[in-house]
C-alpha positions in Angstrom: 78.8 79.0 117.1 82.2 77.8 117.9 81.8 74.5 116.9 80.2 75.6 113.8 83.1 78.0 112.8 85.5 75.0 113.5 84.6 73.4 110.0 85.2 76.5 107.6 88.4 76.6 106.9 91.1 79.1 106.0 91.5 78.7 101.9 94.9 79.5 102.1 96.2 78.3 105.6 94.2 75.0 105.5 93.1 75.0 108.9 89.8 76.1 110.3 89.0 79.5 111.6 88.7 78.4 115.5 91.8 76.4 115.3 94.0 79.0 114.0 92.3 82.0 116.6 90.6 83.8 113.9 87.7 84.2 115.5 86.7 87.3 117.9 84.6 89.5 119.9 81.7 87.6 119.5 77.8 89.1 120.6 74.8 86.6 120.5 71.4 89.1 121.7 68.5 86.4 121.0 68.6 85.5 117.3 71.0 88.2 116.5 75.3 86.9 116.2 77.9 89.2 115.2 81.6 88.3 115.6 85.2 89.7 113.9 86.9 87.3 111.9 90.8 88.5 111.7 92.5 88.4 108.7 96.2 88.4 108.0 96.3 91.0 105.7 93.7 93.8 104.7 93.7 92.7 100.7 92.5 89.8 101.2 90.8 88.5 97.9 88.8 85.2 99.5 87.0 87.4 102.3 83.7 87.0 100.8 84.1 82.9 100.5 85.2 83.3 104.3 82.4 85.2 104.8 79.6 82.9 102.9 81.4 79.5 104.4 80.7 81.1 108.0 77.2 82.2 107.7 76.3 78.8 105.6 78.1 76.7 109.0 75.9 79.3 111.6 72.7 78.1 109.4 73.6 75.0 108.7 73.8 73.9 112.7 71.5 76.8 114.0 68.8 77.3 111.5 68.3 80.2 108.9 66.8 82.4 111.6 70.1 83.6 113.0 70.9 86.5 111.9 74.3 86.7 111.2 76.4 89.8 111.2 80.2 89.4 110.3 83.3 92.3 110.8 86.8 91.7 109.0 89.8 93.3 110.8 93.7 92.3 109.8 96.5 91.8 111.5 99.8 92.1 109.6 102.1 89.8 110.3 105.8 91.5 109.1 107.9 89.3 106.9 111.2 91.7 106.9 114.4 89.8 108.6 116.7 92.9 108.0 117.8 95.0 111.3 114.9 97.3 110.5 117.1 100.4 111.1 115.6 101.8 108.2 111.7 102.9 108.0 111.5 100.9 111.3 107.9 101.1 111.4 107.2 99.7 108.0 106.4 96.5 108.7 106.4 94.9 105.2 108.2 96.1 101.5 106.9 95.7 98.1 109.8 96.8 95.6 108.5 97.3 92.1 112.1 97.0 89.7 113.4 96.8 86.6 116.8 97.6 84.8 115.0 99.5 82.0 112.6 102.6 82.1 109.7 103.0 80.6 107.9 99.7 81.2 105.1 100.3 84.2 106.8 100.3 87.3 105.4 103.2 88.4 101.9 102.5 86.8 102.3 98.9 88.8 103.5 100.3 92.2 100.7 103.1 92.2 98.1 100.7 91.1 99.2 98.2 93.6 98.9 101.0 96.1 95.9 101.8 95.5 94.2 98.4 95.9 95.9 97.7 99.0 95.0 101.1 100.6 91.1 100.3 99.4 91.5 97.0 100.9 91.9 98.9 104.4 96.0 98.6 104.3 98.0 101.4 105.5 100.3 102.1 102.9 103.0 104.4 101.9 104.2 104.6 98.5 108.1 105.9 97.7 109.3 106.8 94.0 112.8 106.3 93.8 113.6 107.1 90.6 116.2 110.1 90.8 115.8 110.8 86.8 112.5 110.6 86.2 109.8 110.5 88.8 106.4 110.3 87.9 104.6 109.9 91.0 103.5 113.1 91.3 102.1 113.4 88.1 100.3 110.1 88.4 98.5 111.2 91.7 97.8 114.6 90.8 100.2 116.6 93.3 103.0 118.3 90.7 104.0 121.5 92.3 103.2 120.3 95.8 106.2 120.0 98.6 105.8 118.0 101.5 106.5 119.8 105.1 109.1 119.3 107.3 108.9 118.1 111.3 111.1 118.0 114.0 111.0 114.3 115.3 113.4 113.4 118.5 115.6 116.6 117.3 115.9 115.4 113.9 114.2 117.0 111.1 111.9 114.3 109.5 110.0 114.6 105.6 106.4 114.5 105.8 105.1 112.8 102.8 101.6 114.1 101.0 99.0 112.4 101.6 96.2 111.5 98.8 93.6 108.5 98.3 95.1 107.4 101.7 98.3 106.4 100.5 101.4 108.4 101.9 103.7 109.7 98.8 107.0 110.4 98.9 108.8 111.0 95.6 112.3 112.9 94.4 110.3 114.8 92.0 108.2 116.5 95.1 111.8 117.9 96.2 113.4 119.2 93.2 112.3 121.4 90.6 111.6 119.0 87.4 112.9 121.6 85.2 116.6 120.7 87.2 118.0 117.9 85.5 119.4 115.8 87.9 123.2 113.8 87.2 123.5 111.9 89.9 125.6 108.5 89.1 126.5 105.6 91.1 127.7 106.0 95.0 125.7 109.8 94.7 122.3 108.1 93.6 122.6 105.0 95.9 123.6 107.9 98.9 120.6 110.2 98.0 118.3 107.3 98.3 119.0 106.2 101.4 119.0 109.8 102.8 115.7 110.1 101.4 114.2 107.2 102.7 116.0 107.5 106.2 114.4 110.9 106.5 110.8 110.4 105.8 108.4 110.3 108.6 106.1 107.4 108.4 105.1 107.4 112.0 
């Protein structure tokens, strides 16, 4: 099986799947194989090449009377080279920017989200904009406040919780009838006491 693997190759890495210990847990119980293939991240798009490639290599040096049954799971692989003293256990950030409102950011972050999450990625979704957060309007949760917890004597946001994704948002704090004035040093402070304070654990 092994040596069968070592000719499909990873479409975006280049080597095969056995070279670059991909390839786990494997159960052969007569003419029944399963194995765990490990991807790097949960979203994925070429899982179902990976997936065809292997079975085809299984058949091609086995026969078609193996029955094949292949498991994805991912292991992330954290990109971040900051001092990760803030959201420590996050281990990779997506920012979704622009200098002007009103042109999808938060349609493109929450749709982003959401494929990840249905991709199997834990994910955790924070609005950041003070002046006019949309978040929970987007994912249904107006009105709703998130509880508090007491983590290491600190007290620590929990975010809501909905389609898997963890939300935090401004606009789940304040009352969007409030207008909120914040400018310069008081925005930039706000958001980094909101993020700091957000259990993600």
């Amino acid at each position: 099986m092994l040596q069968a693997l070592s000719t499909v190759q990873e479409p975006d890495l280049g080597k095969d799947l056995v070279t670059l210990n991909m390839v786990r847990d494997i159960v052969i119980n007569g003419n029944d194989l399963s194995f765990t293939i490990v991807l790097t991240t949960p979203a994925c798009p070429l899982k179902d090449l990976i997936k065809n490639s292997c079975v085809q290599a299984i058949h091609h040096l086995t026969g078609n009377e193996i029955n094949v049954k292949l498991n994805f799971i991912s292991e992330m692989n954290s990109r971040r080279t900051d001092p990760e003293i803030v959201l420590p256990k996050v281990k990779n950030i997506i920012a979704v920017v622009s200098g002007k409102g009103g042109v999808g950011k938060s349609t493109i972050a929450s749709n982003f989200a959401l494929a990840l999450a249905a991709d199997g990625a834990k994910v955790g979704l924070m609005d950041a904009d003070i002046y006019g957060p949309s978040l929970p309007i987007m994912f249904g949760v107006r009105g709703e406040r998130p509880m508090m917890k007491t983590v290491d004597g600190k007290g620590m946001i929990l975010p809501l919780e909905k389609y898997g994704i963890r939300l935090m948002s401004i606009g789940l704090l304040i009352d969007e009838k409030s207008a909120v004035v914040w400018r310069g040093p008081m925005a930039s402070s706000a958001i980094k006491q909101f993020v700091s304070e957000v259990f993600l654990g």
